[in-house]
C-alpha positions in Angstrom: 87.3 41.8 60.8 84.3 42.9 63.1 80.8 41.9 62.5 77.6 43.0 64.0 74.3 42.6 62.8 71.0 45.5 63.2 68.2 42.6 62.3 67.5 39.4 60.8 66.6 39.3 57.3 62.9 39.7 56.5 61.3 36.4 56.0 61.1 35.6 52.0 63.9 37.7 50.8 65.3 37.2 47.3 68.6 38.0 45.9 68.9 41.3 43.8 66.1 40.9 40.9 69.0 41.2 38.2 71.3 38.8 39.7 74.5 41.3 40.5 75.5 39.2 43.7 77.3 42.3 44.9 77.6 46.1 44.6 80.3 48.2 44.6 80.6 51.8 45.7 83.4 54.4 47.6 80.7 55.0 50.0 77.3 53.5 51.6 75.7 56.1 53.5 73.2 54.4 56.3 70.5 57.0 56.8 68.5 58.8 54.4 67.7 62.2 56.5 68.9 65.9 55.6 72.7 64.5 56.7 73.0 61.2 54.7 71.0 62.9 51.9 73.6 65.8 51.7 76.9 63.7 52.2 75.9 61.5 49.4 74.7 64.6 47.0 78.3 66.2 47.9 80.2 63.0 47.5 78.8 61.7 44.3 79.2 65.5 42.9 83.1 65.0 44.0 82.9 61.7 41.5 82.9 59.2 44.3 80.6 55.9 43.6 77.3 56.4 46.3 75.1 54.1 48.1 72.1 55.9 50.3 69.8 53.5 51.9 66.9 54.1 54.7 64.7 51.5 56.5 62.1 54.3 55.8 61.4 56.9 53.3 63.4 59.5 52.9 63.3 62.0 55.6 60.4 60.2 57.4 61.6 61.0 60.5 63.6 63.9 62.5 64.1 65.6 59.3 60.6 66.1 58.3 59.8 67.0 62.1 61.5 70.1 61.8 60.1 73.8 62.8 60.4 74.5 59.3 63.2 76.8 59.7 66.2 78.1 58.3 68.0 80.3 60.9 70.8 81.2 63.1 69.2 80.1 66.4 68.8 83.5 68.2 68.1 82.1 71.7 71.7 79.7 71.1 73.4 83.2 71.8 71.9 83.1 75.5 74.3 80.1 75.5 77.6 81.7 74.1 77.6 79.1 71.2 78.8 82.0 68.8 80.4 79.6 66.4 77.5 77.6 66.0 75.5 80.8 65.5 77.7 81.9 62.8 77.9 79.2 61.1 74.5 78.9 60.8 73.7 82.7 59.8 76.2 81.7 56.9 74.6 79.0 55.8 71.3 80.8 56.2 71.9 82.9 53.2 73.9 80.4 51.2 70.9 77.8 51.4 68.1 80.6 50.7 70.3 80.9 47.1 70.4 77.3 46.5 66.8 76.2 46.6 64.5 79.5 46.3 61.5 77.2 45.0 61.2 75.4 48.7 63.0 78.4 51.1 61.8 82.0 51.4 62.9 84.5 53.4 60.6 85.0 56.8 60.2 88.1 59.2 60.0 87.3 62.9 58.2 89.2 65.5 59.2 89.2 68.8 56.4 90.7 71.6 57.9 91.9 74.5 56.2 93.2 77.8 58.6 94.1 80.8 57.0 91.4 83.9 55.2 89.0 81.5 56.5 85.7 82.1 59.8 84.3 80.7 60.4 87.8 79.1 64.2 88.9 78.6 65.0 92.3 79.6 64.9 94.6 76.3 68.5 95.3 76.6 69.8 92.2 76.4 67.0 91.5 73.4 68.6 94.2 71.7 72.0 93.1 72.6 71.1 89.6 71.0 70.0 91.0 68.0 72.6 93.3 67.3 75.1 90.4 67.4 72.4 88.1 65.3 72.6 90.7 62.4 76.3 91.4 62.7 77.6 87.9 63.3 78.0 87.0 59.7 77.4 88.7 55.9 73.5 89.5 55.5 73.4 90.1 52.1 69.9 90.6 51.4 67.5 89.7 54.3 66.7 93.2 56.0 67.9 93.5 59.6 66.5 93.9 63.2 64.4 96.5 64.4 62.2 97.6 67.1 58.3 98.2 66.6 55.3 99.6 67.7 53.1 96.9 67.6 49.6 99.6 68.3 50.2 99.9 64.4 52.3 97.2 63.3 50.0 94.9 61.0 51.3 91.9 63.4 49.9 93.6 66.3 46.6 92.8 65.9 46.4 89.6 66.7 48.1 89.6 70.0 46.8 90.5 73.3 46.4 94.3 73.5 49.0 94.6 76.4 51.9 93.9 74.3 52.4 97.0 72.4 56.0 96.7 71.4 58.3 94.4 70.2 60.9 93.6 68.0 61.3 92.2 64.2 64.5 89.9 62.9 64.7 87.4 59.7 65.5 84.0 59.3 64.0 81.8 56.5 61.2 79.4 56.3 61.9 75.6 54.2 59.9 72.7 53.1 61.9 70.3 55.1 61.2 67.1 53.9 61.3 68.4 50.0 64.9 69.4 50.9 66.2 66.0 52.4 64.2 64.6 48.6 66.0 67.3 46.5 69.5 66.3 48.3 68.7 62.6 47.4 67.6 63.3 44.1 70.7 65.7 42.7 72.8 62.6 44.3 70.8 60.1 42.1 71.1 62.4 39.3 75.4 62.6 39.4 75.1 58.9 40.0 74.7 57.4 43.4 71.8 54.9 44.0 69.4 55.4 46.4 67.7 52.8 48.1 64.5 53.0 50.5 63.0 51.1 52.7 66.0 49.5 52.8 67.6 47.7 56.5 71.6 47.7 56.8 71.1 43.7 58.5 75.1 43.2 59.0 78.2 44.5 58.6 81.2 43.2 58.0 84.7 45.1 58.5 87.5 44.3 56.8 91.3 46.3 56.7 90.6 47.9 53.2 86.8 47.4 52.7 83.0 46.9 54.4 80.6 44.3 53.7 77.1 45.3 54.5 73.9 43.2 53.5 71.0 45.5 52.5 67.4 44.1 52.8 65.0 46.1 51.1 61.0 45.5 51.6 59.1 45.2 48.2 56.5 47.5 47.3 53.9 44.7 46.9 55.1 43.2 50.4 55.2 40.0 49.5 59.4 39.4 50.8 62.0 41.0 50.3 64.9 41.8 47.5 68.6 41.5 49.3 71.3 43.0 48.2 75.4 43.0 49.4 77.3 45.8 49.1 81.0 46.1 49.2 82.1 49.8 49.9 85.9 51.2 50.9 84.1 53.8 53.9 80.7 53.6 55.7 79.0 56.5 56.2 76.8 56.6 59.7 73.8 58.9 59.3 71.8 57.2 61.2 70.3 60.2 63.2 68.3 58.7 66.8 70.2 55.5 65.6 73.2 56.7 65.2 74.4 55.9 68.6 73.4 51.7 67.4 74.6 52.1 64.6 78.0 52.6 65.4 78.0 50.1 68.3 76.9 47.5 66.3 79.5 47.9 63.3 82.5 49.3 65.0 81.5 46.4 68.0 81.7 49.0 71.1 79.7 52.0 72.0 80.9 55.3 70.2 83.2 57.5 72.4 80.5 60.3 72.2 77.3 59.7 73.5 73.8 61.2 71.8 71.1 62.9 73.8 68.1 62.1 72.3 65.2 64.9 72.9 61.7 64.9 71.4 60.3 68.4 69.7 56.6 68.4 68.8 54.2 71.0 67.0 50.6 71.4 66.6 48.7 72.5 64.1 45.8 74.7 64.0 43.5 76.5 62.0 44.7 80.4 61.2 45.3 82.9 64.1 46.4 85.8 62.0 45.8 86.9 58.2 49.5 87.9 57.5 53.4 87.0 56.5 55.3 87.6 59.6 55.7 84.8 62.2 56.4 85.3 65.8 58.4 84.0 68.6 57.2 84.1 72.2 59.2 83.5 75.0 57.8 81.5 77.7 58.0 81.5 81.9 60.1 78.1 81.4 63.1 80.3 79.5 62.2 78.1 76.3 61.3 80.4 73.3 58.3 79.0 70.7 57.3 80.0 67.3 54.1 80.1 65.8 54.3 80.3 61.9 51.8 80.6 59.0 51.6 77.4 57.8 50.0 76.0 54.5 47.9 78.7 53.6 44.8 78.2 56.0 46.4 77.0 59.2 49.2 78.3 62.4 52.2 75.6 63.2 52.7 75.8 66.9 56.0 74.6 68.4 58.5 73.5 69.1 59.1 71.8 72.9 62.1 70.3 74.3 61.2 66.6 76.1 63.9 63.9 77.5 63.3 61.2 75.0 64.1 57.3 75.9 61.6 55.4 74.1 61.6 53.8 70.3 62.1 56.7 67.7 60.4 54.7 65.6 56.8 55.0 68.1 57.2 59.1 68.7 54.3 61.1 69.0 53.1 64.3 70.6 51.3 63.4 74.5 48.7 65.7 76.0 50.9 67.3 78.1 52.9 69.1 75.4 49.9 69.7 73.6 48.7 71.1 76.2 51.7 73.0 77.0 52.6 74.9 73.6 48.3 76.1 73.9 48.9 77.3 77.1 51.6 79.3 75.4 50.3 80.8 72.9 46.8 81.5 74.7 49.1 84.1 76.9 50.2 85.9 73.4 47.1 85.6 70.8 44.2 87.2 71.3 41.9 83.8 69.9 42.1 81.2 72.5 43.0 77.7 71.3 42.2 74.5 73.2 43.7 70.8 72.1 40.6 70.5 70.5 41.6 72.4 68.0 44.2 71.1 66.4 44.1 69.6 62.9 47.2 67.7 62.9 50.5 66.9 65.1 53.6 65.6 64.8 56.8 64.7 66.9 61.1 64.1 66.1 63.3 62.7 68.0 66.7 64.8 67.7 69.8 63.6 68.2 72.1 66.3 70.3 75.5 65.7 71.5 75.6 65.0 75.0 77.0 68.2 77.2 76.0 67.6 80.0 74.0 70.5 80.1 71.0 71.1 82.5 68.3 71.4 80.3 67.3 69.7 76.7 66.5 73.0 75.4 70.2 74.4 76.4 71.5 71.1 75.1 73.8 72.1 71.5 72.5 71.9 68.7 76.1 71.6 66.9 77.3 68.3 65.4 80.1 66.7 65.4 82.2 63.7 63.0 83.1 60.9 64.5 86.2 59.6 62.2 87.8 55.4 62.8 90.5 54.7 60.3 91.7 51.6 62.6 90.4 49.6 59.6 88.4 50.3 56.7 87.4 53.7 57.3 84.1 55.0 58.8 82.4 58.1 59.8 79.6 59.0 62.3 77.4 62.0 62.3 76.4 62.5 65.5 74.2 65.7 66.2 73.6 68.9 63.9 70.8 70.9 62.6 69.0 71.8 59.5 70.3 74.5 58.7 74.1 73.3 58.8 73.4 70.3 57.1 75.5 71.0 53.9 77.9 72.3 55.9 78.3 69.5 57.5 78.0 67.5 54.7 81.2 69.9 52.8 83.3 68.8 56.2 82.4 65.2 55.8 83.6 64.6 52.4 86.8 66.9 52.8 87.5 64.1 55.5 86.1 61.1 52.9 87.7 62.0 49.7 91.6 61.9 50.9 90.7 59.4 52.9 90.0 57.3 50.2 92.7 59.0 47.9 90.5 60.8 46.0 90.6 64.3 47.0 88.3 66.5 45.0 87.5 70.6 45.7 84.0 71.3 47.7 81.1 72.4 44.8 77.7 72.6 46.8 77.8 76.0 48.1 77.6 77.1 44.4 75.3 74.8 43.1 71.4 74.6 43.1 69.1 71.6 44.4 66.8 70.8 41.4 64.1 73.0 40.5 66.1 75.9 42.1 67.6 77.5 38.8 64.7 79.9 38.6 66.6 82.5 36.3 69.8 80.2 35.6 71.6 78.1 37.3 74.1 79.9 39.3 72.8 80.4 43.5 72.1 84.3 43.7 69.6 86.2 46.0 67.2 87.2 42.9 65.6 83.8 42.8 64.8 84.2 46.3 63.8 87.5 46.0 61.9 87.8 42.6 59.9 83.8 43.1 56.7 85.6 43.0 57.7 87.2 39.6 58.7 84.2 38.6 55.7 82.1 39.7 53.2 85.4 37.4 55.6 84.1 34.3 55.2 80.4 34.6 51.1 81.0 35.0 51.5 83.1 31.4 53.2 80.0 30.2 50.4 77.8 31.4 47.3 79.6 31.5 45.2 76.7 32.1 46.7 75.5 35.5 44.5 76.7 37.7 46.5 79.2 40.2 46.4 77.5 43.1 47.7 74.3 41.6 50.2 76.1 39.8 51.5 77.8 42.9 51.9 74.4 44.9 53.6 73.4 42.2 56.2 76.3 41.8 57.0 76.0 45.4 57.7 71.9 45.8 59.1 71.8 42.0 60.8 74.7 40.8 61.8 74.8 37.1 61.4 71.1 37.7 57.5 71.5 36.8 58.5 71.0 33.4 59.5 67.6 33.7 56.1 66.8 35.6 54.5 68.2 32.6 55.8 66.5 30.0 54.2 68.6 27.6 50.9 68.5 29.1 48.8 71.8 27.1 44.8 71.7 28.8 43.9 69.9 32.7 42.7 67.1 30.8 46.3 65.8 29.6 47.3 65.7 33.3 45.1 62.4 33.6 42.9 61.1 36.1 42.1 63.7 39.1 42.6 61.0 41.7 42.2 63.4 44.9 41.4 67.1 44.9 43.9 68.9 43.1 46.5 65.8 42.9 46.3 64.2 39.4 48.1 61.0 38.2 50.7 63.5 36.3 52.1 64.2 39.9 51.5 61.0 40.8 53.6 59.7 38.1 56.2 61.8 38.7 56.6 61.7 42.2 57.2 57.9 41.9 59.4 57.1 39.0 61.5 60.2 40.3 61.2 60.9 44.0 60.6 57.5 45.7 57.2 57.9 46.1 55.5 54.8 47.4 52.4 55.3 49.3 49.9 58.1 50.7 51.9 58.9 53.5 54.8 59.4 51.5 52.7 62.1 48.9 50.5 63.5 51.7 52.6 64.5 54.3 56.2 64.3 53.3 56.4 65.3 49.2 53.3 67.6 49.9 50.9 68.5 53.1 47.9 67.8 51.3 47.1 65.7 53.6 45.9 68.8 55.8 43.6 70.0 52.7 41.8 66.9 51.8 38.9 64.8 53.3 39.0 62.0 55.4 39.2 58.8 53.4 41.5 60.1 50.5 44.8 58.0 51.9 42.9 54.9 51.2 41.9 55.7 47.9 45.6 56.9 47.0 47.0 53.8 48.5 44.8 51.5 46.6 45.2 53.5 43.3 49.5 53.0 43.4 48.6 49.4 44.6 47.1 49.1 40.9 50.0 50.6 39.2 53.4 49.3 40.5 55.4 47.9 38.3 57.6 44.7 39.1 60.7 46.0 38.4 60.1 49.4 39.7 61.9 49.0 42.9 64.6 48.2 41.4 65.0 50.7 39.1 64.9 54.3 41.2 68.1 52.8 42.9 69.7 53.1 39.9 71.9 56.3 38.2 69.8 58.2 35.7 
């Protein structure tokens, strides 16, 4: 038996509130980000018994620090990591079926002047995206092309020099609502999910892990601990995945992590229009700058050496600085630091490769697998977009390796809310959300549009349940910030772990872009009033 322990149990902590002494499971997944989210959504679909805890909320780190994307990485080409790029152009498509309410399709534009700085010759820009539209099945997204950007609608916000470039897809996803929508179809087939929840020790034995789980109360007054006796640990740590495994396997794990910080800015609109652009820069690092919640541009994303606490990342001036001077050589409107609304930084976890750079470092992942006693696995690495992927691989490993080998499901399944026009994936409810969104506003012709949009994009078909049957604005309660009523409020805690404004403001939804200063407090101190004792307890359990 090894033991290791992360860190001492918070002061005041209290057995489970319901007396079980001890939990059973198959598997305790340690990390409630886009990877432990989607391992325990695809294990507890295979019938396997799932624990998912987080010392946070759910995705309230690198996975909600994302550039928003769903793509194949063009620049990894430059690189020669074809597999990577293939599998994530696979994945591309498969994921824009499975949740069409949070994921649309999104058209790139690439401006390109032969001697500006950091520019790629045309040829092999060309070259690139011939492979990038050929690499795997595009079923529906429209392919490269060159344009003339005199009289393409994109043009007119960039500097008049650049008068041609080139247009690709990718897609565009709510990132944090995805890592909630993993968690939540895992609840719903029967795992328990648990945040703000610490792993303090583990305990290895030949056929079995002990781990004790420490979970903060909403009220914060102590703690309610838990122990947990599951046949394989999952490590899904992310930035701590490296720790993670050191500590319960009792040596450091035989690959190392690279850990690199990406940061974006926010700023008010640039440009009136759907496409987004990618600008290449004099360093060789590529940027995007995206339409972003309706009234604003998000800026990024950099590539920094990271060695500090993941848990105290932020953006510093000199990126900030850095992604304005950037886009200040493409856009027309000048920004300055000064203008930006909002910020916010991720610490990624890359495999080490010993390559040069942090912005040439893989983005692949890889599964670190110990069966020299109970078994384990580590995630170490990966990327948004190959996230159930990943996930598929890391139960094909789990299952027989607990003798209970079950067939892969997720690829043809939808995240909750997504079953716009059934519930089989298919490119129509990508495709046709807008048609969609016109026949739930005739259904509810007393949302007012804007309301009703937000809410067809972060809920899906799943805005029935918020409803409950709701027929006039007034039955959706008290209006407790600008267009976020207790209804939502409700909702988002009883189902979604909701537990403070952060959580609602910047991870469930951005509101916290649209409203005024001083609305955080007021949100915080209206849940405050209306937690229930036991309800901490309760979201960890199956539906």
């Amino acid at each position: 038996m090894t033991e290791g322990k992360l860190l001492d149990p918070q002061p005041g902590s209290r057995p489970d509130a319901r007396g079980d002494s001890q939990l059973h499971c198959d598997l305790l997944v340690v990390g409630g980000g886009i990877n432990g989210a989607g391992i325990a959504r695809d294990a507890a679909g295979r019938g396997l018994r799932v624990i998912l805890c987080d010392k946070d909320d759910l995705g309230a780190h690198t996975s909600s620090a994302s550039s928003k994307l769903i793509h194949g990485g063009l620049r990894y080409l430059e690189h020669r990591e074809f597999g990577l790029v293939r599998k994530a152009l696979q994945e591309r498509e498969t994921l824009l079926r499975i949740a069409p309410h949070i994921m649309r399709p999104l058209r790139f534009v690439m401006p390109h002047l032969p001697g500006h700085a950091g520019q790629r010759p045309a040829w092999l820009i060309r070259a690139g995206l011939f492979l990038y539209d050929r690499l795997a099945p595009r079923e529906f997204l429209p392919g490269s092309e060159a344009v003339d950007l005199v009289n393409h609608r994109a043009g007119g916000s960039l500097k008049p020099s650049f008068t041609r470039g080139f247009v690709y897809s990718d897609g565009w996803v709510d990132d944090a609502r995805l890592v909630v929508l993993n968690a939540l179809d895992a609840h719903e087939r029967g795992a328990q999910v648990f945040t703000h929840t610490r792993c303090t020790a583990f305990e290895r034995h030949p056929a079995h892990w002990m781990a004790t789980l420490v979970q903060a109360n909403r009220d914060g007054d102590g703690a309610t601990t838990r122990r947990v006796k599951a046949r394989c640990l999952v490590n899904a740590a992310g930035p701590w995945a490296g720790r993670v495994a050191h500590v319960a396997l009792g040596s450091a794990p035989k690959r190392r992590l690279r850990l690199v910080k990406g940061s974006h800015i926010v700023v008010p609109r640039l440009f009136d229009h759907s496409y987004a652009y990618i600008f290449q820069h004099a360093d060789g690092r590529i940027v995007f700058a995206m339409p972003y919640e309706g009234a604003f541009t998000l800026i990024g994303t950099t590539d920094v050496e990271f060695q500090g606490d993941p848990d105290e990342v932020g953006i510093a001036a000199t990126e900030t600085a850095y992604l304005c001077e950037l886009a200040n050589s493409y856009f027309r409107r000048p920004i300055a630091p000064s203008d930006v609304v909002w910020s916010y930084s991720g610490v990624r976890p890359l495999l080490e490769d010993e390559a040069a750079s942090a912005a040439a470092a893989t983005r692949d992942y890889l599964l670190g697998h110990d069966t020299a006693a109970a078994p384990m696995l580590s995630v170490f690495g990966g990327k948004i977009t190959t996230y159930r992927k990943l996930a598929e691989q890391a139960v094909d490993w789990i299952g027989p390796a607990l003798g209970r080998p079950a067939p892969a499901w997720t690829a043809g399944a939808v995240l909750p809310g997504g079953d716009l026009f059934g519930g089989a994936p298919d490119s129509r409810s990508v495709l046709e959300f807008d048609r969609w969104l016109v026949a739930l506003q005739r259904r509810h012709g007393w949302l007012p549009p804007g309301l009703a949009q937000r809410w067809a994009r972060a809920y899906g078909t799943r805005i029935d349940a918020l409803l409950a049957g709701a027929r006039r604005i007034e039955d959706l309660g008290e209006e407790v910030a600008p267009g976020l009523y207790a209804a939502e409020l409700h909702y988002l805690m009883r189902h979604e772990w909701a537990r403070c404004a952060a959580d609602i403001l910047w991870r469930r939804s951005k509101l916290g872009l649209h409203l005024p200063p001083g609305c955080a407090d007021e949100l915080d101190a209206w849940i405050a009033g209306r937690r229930s004792p036991h309800h901490c307890v309760a979201l960890g359990e199956p539906a």
